[in-house]
N, C-alpha and C positions, 0 to 999 in steps of 0.2 A: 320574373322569378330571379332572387339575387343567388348570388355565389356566396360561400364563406370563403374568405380568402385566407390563408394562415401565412403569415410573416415569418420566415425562417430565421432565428438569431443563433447563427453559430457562436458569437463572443459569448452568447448567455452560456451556451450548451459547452463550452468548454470552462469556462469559469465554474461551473456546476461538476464537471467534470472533477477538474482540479480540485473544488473542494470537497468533492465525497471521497478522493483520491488520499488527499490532504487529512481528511477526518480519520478516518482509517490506519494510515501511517502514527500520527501525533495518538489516538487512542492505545493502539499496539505499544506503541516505543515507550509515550509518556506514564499514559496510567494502569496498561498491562504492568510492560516490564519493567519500570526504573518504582513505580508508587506502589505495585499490588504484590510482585514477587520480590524485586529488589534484585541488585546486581548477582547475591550469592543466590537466592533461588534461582535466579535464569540461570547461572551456571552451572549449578547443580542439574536443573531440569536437561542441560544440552548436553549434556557427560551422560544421564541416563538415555540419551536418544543415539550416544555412540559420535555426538560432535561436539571437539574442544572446549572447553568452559571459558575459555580466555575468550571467547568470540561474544562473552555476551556484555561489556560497553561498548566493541564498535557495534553491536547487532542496536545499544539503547541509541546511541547518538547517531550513527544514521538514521535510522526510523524516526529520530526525534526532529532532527536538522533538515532529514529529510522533506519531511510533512511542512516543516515552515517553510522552508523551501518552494516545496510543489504551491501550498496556497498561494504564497506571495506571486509565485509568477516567474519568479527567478532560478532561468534556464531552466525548468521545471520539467520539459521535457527532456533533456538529458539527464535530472534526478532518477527520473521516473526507470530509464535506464537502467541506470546504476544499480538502485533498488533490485530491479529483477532477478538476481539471485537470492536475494531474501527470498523470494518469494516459490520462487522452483525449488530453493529448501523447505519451506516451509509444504508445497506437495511431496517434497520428499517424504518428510518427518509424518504429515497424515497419510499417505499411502494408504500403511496397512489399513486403517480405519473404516475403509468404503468410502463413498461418492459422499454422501449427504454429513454437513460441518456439524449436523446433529447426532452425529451416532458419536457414542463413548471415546473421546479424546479425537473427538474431530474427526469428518471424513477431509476430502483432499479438492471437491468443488468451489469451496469459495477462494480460498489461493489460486483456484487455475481462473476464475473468473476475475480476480484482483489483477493475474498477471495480464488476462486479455485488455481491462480498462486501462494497465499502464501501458501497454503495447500500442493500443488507442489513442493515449497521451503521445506518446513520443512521435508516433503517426502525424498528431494531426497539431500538436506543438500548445503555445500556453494561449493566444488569442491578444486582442487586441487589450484585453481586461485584466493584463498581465505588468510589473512593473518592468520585466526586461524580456520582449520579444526576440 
């Protein structure tokens, strides 16, 4: 009788890591906020949520810097870091909403789950499939 034997590839699994990480970041920064709302939409949007409006080119360019960043490999897990307050704002901001990111202007699960997978990142760092370990 044989065995299946599975080959565990952490460089895979964190490279995959980083890039759904990566996807995520670059989608939000690049073609949410700087292509779909644009600087003054974000702004406006963050002044109706009761936070600064000035906050929203650093909020496009790190998110944007961000993500090429985390893909590349580069120091990725202390982006990942950094990031973290995006992202505990952004449970802020859907709080009231409820749990599920599908109810009416977002619930607040998929930001806590974003922040578990960076916390994951910074944990377990970029892998060998990174440009600077």
């Amino acid at each position: 009788m044989s065995t299946l034997t599975l080959s565990v590839r952490p460089d895979l699994g964190l490279l995959l890591l980083r890039a759904a990480l990566a996807g995520m970041w670059l989608s939000h920064g690049l073609l949410l906020k700087l292509l779909t709302y644009g600087a003054a939409g974000l702004s406006a949007w963050l002044v109706a949520t009761g936070l600064p409006g000035a906050l929203a080119w650093p909020l496009i360019l790190a998110e944007s810097l961000g993500g090429l960043l985390i893909l590349l490999g580069l120091h990725g897990r202390w982006v990942s870091l950094a990031l973290l307050p995006i992202l505990f704002g952004a449970i802020w901001v859907h709080a009231g909403n409820g749990w599920v990111f599908s109810n009416a202007g977002g619930g607040w699960e998929y930001p806590l789950f974003l922040a578990g997978a960076s916390l994951a990142h910074v944990l377990l760092g970029d892998g060998r499939l990174a440009l600077k370990r």
